[in-house]
N, C-alpha and C positions, 0 to 999 in steps of 0.2 A: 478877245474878240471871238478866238474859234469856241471858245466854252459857252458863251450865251448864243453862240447863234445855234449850237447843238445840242445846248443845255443838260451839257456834261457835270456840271456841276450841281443840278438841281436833282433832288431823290426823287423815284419814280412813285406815284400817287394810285397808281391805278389797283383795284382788286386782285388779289392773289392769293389762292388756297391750298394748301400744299398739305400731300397725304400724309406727312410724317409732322403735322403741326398736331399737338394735344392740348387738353384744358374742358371745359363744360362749358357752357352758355351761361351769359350772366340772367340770363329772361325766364321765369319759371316757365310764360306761356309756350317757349323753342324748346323745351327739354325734351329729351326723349321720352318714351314714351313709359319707360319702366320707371321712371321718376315718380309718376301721378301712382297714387296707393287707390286700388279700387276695393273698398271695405265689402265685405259679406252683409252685414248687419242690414238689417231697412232702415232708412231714415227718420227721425222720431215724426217730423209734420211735412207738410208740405215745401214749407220755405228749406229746408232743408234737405231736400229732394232735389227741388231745383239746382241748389247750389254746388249738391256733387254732382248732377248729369254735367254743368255747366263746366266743372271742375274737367269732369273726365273728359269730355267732348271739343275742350278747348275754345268754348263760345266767349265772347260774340266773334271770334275769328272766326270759325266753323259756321257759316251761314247755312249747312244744311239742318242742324238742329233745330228743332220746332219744339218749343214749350207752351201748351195753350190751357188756360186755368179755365177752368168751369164749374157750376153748379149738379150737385148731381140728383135731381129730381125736386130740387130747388131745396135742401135739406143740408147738406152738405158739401164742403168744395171739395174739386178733385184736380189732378195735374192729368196730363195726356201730353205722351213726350214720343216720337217719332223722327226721323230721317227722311227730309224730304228729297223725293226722287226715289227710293228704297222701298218706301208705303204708298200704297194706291190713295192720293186723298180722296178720290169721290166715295171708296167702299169707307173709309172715316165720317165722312159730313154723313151720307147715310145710317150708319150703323152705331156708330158710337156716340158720336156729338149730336146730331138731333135727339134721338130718344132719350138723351140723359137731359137734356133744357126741356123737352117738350112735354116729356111723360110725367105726371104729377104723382106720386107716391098713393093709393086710399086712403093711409093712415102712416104716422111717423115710424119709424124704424130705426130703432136702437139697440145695441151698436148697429152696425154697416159691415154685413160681412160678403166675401167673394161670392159664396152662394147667391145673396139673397140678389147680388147686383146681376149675377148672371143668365139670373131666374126674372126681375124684376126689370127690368131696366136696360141689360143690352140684349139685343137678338142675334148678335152674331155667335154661330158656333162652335168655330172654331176656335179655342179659349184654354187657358190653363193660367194657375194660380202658381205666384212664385215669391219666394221669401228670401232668396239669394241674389243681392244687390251687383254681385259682379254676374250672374248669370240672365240677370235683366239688360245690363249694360251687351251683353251679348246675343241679346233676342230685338234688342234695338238695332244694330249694327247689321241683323240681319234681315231687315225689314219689318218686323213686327211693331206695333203700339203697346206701351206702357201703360197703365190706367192708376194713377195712385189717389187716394181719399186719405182725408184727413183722419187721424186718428187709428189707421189702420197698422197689421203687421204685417201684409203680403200686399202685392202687387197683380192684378191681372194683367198678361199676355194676350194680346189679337193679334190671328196674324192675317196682317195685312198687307200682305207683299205683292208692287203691282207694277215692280221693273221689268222694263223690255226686256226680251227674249225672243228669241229664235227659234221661229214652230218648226217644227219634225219633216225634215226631208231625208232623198236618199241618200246612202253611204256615198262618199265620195269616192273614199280608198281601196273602198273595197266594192265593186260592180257586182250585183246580184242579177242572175239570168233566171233561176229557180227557186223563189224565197220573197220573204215578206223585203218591201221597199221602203224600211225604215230606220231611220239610223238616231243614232244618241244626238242630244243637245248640249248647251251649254248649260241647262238649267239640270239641275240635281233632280230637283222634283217629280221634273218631266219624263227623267230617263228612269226614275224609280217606277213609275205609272207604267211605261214600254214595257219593265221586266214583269210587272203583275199581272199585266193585259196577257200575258203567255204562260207565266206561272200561277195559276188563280187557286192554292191551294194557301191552306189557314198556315203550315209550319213555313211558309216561306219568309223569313226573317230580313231585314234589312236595319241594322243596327248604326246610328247615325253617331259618329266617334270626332273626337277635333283631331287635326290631322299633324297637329305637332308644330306648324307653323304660325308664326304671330302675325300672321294677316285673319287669322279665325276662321278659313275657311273650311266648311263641314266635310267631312267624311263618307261615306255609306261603306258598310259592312255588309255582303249579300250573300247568301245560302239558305239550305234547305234544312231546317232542324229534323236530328234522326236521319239523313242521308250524309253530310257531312262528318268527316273526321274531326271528332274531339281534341284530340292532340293536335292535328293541324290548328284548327281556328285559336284553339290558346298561344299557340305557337306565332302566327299572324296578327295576332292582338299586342302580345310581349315584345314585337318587333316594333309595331306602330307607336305604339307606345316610347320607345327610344326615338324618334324623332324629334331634330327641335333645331329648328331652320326660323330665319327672319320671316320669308314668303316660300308658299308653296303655290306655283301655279300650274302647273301642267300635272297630269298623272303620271308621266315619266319621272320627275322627280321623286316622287313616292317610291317609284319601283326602284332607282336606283340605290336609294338608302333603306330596304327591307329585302334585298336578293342576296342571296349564299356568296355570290364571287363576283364583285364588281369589275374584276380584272379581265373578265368572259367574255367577248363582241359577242356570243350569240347570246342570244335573249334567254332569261329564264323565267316569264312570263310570258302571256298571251293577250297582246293591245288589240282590241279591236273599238270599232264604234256601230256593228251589228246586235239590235238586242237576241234578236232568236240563237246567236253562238253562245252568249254571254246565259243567256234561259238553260241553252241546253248543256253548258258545261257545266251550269250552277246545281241541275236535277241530276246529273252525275258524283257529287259531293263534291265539287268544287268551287273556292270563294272569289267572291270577283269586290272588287274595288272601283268605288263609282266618288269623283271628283266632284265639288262643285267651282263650275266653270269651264270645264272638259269636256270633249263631246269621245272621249277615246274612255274604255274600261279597260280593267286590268283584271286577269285571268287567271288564277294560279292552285297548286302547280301546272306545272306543263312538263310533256315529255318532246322528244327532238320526233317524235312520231305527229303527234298534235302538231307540231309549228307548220308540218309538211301537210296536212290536212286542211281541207276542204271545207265551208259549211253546208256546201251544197252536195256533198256526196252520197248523203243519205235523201236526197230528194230525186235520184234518179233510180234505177232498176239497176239488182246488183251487177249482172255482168258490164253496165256501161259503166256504173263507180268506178268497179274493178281498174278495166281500160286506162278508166280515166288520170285514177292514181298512178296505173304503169304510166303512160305518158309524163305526167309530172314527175316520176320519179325516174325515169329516163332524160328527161330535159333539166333537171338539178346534176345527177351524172356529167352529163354533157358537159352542163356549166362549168364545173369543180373544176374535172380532169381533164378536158378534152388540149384546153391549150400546153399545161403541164407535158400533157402524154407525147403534143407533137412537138415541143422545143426539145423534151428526151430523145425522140427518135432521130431530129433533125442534129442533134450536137454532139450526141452518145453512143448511139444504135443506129447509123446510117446503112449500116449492114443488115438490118431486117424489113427494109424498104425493097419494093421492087423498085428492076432499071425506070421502069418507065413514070410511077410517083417520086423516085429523085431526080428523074428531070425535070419534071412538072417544075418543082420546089425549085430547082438551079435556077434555073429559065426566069423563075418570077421574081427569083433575088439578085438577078446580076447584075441588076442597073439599080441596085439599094444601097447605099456608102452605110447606112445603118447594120450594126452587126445584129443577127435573128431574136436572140432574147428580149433585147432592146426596144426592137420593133415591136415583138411582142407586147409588152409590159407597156412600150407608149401608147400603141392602141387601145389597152383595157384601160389605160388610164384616164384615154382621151375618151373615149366610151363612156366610161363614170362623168365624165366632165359636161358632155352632151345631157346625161342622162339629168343630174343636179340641174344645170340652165332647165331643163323642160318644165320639171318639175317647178322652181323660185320663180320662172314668169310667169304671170298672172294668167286665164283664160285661155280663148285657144291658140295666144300667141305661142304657151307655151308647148302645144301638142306642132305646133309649124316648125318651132325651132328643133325639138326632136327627133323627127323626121328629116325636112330640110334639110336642116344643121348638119344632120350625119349624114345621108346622102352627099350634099356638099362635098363634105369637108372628107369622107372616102373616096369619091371622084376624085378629086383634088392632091387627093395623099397621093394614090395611086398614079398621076400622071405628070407630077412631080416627083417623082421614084423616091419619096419619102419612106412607103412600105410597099409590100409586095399583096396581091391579090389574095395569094393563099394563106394568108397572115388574115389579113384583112375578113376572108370568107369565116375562117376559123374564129375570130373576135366576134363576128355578126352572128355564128350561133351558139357560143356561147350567152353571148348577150338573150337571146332568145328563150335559152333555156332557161337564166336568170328570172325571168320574164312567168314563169311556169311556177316558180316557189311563193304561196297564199301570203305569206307572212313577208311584212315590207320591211322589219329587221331581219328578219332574215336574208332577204334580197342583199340586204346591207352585208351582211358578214360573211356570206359568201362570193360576193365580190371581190372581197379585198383577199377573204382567202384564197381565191384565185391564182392572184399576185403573188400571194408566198409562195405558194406552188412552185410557180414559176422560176423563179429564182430556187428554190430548191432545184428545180430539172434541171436550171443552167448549170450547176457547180456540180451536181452529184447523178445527173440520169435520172433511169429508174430506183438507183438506191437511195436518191435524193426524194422523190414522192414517197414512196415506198414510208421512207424512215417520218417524212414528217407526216405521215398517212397516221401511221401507227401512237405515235407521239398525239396525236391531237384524238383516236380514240380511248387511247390510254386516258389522257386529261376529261374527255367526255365520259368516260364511266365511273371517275372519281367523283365528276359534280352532279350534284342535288338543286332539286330546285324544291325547297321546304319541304325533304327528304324524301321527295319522289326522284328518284334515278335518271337522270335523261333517258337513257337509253334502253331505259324499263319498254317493253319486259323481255328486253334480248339481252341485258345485262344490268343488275342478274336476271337472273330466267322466272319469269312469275306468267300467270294467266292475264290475258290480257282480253280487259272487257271489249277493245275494238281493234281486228287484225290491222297491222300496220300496212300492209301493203293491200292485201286482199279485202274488201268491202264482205262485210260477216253480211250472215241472212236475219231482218229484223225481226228482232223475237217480240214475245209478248209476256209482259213480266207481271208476274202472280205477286201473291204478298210472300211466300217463301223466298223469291227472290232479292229482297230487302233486309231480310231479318242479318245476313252478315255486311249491312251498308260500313259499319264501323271500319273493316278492316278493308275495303274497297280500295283504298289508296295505299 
């Protein structure tokens, strides 16, 4: 009785998929995708054509593939094979399918060659001939039209690409007060146009590469031909090249499998989604990485000089650059050591205090059951924590909770003797100065390095900063970032085309100043 009314005895029916089950599908149309062989060769006829797009695309499952046969100037048939949603159909009915039924040929034409169709017959043109059956199959995929005729050994490409996208607004991440108000897109195309609308010179190169990933998303390759390093760009090619990933979507992912030391928090590139950085570090010889579907570029090399710079520093007057850099590089300061310096002084060196700032300190820790490290480290912790919620909420709920939130939750600490005021004032400007560093990885890794700090100060002092001060420059001058030195050009010691701290006076560069572009880097 208790077995069927619990139906203990009956096996459980339900779906279950379990990561450690193996085997293939029995369905050729479920198989993966490296099952289906996509042939080079062109198709010998039409019927034939159809059958491997239908092959490779997995129709009729695949209701976005469009196969439509037509006449081509009423002489001969032709296939037209596109992705709908991918290809704009009205610039189709326009441009290719009317003029090919409607146009009458003056006289017969034998054979039918890509010329004569190009010249005769469509008027779109934008246009290229293609003989490589698996490089159609990827001109498809990317929005373009196929155009195949009977009889033929190449294919025409149109491209016809009329998917939404998202027109050019301002950086998000990065706030311009002096500078153009326009930032990268998700479309490739669009953000290749930002770069040329600022670089309008013929050697400006933008080489379009697959990015290693089997979603086929396109690449760009961006530089200045003759102002760029030779050995760099072979060097960033042979890297890209070794990729090979299921899906690439983000341009982070790029960077993280083509950098020197992945084991690094600080960055060894430069992300941004401003074109005029991207222009001007490109006219510098350096190459930049443009995603399709990213609205972020990638930047490289990079020095730990660059990550702390500005793109608006050369848009003001040198002594306010100047200022401007000391500020920021005073409030990165601040950041690093400041909480470090006072958990040393406060645990280690209470004897370099005056009477009257170790009272201050007693006073505001004596109703704290938290021991001082502690306090410290939860505050940057909780700091970070504020800092992430602002960021992850949407709009300007998330600039309330920010603010608010840490307000709040500082009143609150502080009169629940949670933490002490002088802990508390000390976290708020470090944070602040956090706040001062341009680069939002970098924001990031000096955060946390922070934190190491700190626990260095708690166990060891000053000899505990000190030693891991030292330790993390030692490591910094070991790393490259595609063989440019971080810490170039203070170690080792070379000419440095832009002071690090000091805003140089803009010069005006003749053609002698070019002729050594090669060794620039």
């Amino acid at each position: 009785m208790r077995h069927s009314l619990f139906r203990f005895d009956q096996p459980d029916s339900r779906f279950e998929l379990l990561e450690n089950e193996r085997g293939t599908p029995d369905d050729p149309a479920s198989a993966p995708p490296e099952a289906v062989h996509i042939p080079n060769t062109m198709p010998k006829n039409l019927d034939e054509a159809e059958r491997q797009l239908k092959t490779v695309f997995r129709a009729p499952q695949n209701s976005d593939l469009v196969l439509r046969k037509f006449s081509i100037g009423g002489q001969v048939g032709g296939l037209m094979a596109f992705l709908d949603g991918m290809a704009e159909g009205r610039r189709i009915d326009d441009f290719l399918l009317t003029p090919a039924l409607d146009r009458q040929l003056p006289h017969p034409i034998r054979p039918f060659s890509a010329e004569i169709l190009q010249r005769e017959v469509f008027p779109l043109c934008e246009s290229k001939t293609e003989r490589d059956f698996s490089e159609i199959v990827s001109a498809i995929t990317d929005g373009q039209t196929a155009v195949f005729w009977e009889g033929a050994e190449a294919c025409l490409l149109f491209d016809t690409r009329g998917y939404c996208m998202r027109s050019v607004g301002e950086p998000f991440n990065e706030p311009v007060v002096l500078g153009p108000h326009e930032a990268f897109t998700e479309n490739l195309r669009t953000n290749l146009t930002l770069l040329r609308r600022i670089l309008r010179v013929p050697h400006f190169v933008s080489e379009l590469l697959p990015s290693g990933g089997r979603n086929g998303t396109r690449l760009a390759l961006c530089y200045v031909e003759g102002v760029v390093n030779r050995s760099l760009l072979t060097e960033v090619k042979a890297r890209l090249k070794r990729i090979d990933t299921d899906a690439l979507l983000s341009i982070g992912a790029v960077e993280q499998r083509i950098e020197d030391c992945p084991w690094l928090p600080l960055p060894q590139t430069l992300k941004t989604e401003r074109p005029d950085r991207v222009a001007s570090a490109i006219a510098d010889g350096r190459v930049a990485l443009l995603l399709e579907g990213s609205p972020i570029a990638c930047v490289l090399p990079v020095t730990l000089g660059m990550l702390f710079a500005s793109a608006e520093d050369a848009a003001v007057r040198r002594p306010v650059g100047t200022l401007l850099r000391i500020v920021r590089g005073a409030g990165a300061l601040l950041s690093i050591w400041m909480p470090a310096y006072f958990l040393a002084l406060s645990e280690h060196h209470a004897g370099q205090l005056s009477g009257e700032v170790l009272s201050v300190v007693l006073s505001s820790h004596i109703m704290v059951f938290l021991p001082l490290p502690v306090e410290m480290i939860f505050l940057l912790l909780v700091f970070q924590l504020v800092r992430e919620a602002g960021v992850r909420v949407p709009g300007v709920v998330g600039h309330a909770i920010g603010i608010i939130g840490g307000l709040l939750l500082g009143q609150a600490a502080v009169a629940a003797h949670l933490v002490s005021t002088v802990v508390l004032i000390i976290v708020a400007l470090s944070g602040l100065g956090n706040f001062t560093i341009p680069d939002y990885s970098t924001q990031i890794c000096v955060a946390y390095y922070r934190v190491a700090l700190c626990i260095a100060a708690t166990f060891g002092g000053f000899l505990g900063i000190g030693t891991l001060s030292l330790v993390t420059i030692a490591v910094l001058c070991s790393v490259k970032s595609f063989g440019v030195p971080m810490l170039a050009p203070f170690a080792p010691a070379a000419r440095s085309v832009r002071p690090f701290l000091v805003r140089g006076r803009l010069k005006s560069r003749g053609p002698q100043d070019s002729s050594n572009a090669e060794g620039r880097l």
